[in-house]
DOLOZA-726379 format. One record per residue: residue number from 1; residue in one letter; x negated, y, z of N, C-alpha, C, O in turn. Coordinates in steps of 0.1 Angstrom, whole numbers. Atoms other than C-alpha are relative to their C-alpha. Last residue first. Example, Ala and Ser with C-alpha at 12.3 -4.5 7.8 and 13.67 -1.06 7.14 Angstrom:
REM DOLOZA-726379
REC  pos  code    n.u    n.v    n.w   ca.u   ca.v   ca.w    c.u    c.v    c.w    o.u    o.v    o.w
REC    2     s      9    -11      0   -137    -11     71      8     11      8      3     22      9
REC    1     a     -9    -12      0   -123    -45     78     -9     12      0    -19     12      7
REM end
This chain:
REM DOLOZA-726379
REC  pos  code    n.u    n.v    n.w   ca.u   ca.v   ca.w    c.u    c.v    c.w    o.u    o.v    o.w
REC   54     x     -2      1    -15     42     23    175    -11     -3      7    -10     -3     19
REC   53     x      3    -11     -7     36     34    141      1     -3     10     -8      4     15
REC   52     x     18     -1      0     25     -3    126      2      9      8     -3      6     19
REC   51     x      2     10    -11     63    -14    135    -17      5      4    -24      5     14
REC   50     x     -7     -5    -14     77     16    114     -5     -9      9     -1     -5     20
REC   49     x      9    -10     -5     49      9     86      5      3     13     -2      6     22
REC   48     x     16      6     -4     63    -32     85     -7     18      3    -13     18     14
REC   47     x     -2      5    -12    100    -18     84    -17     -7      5    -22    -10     16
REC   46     x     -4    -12    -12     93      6     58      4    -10     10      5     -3     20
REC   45     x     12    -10     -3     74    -19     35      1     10     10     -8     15     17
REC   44     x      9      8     -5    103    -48     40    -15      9      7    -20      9     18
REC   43     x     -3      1    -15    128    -24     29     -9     -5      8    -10      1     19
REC   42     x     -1    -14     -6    108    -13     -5      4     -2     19     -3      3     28
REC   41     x    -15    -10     -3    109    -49     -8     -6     12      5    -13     13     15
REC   40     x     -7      1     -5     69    -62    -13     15      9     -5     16     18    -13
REC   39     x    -11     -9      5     45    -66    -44     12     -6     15     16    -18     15
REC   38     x    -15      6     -4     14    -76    -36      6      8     -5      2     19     -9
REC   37     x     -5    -11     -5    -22    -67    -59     15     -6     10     20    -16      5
REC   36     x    -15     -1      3    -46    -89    -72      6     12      8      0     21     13
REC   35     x     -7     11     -2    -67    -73    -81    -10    -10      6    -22    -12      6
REC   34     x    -17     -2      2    -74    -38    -72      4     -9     -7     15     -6    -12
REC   33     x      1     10      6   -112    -48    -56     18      2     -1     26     -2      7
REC   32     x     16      5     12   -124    -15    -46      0    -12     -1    -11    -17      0
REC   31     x      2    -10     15    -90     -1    -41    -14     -2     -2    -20      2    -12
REC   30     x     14     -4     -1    -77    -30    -23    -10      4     -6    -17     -2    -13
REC   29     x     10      7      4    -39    -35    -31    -15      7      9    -14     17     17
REC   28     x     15     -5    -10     -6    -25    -20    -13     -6     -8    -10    -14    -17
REC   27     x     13     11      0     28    -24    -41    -13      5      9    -15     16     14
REC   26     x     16     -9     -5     58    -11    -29     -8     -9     -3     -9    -21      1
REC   25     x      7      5     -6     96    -22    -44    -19      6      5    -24     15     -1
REC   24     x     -8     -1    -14    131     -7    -53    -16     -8     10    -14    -10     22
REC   23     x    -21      5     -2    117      9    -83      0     -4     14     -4      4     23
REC   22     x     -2      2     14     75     11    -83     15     -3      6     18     -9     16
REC   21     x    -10      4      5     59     28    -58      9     -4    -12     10      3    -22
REC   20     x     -6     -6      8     22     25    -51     20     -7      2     25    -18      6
REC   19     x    -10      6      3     -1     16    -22     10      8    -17      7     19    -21
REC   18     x     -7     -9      8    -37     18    -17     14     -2     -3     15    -13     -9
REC   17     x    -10      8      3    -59      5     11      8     13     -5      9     24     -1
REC   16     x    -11     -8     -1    -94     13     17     15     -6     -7     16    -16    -15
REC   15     x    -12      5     14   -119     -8     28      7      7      1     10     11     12
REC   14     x      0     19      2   -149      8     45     11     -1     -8     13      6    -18
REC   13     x     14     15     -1   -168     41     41      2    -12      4     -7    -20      6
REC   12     x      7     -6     14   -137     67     32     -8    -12      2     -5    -23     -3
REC   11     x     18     -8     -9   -119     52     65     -1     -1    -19      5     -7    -27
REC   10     x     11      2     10    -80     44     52    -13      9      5    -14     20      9
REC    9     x      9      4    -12    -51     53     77    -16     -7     -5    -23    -11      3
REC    8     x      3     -9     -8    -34     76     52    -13     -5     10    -23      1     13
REC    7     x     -5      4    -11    -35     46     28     -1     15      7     -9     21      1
REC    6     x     11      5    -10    -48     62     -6      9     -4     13     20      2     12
REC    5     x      5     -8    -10    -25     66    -34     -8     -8     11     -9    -20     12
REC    4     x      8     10     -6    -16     47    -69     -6     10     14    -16     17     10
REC    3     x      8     -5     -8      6     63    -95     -2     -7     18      7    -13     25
REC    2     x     -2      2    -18     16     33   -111     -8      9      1    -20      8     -3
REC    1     x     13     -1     -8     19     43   -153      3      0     15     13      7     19
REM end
């Protein structure tokens, strides 16, 4: 089973964005339409949030 969480940066009253981990990789989707879904590199997903923080 993919436990499935909310984006931090997610508004309640617009789109919200969900990610899960699975093994070496992160899925994302749009939790009021959860497919389709991507599937990136775990590495990939920490260097795309480290780029978002700044």
């Amino acid at each position: 089973m993919t436990m499935w969480r909310k984006s931090s940066r997610s508004n309640t009253t617009a789109n919200c964005v969900e990610v899960a981990h699975h093994s070496d990789r992160v899925m994302a989707r749009d939790s009021k339409n959860p497919d389709p879904t991507i599937s990136l590199p775990a590495t990939s997903w920490a260097r795309f949030v480290r780029q978002s923080q700044r």
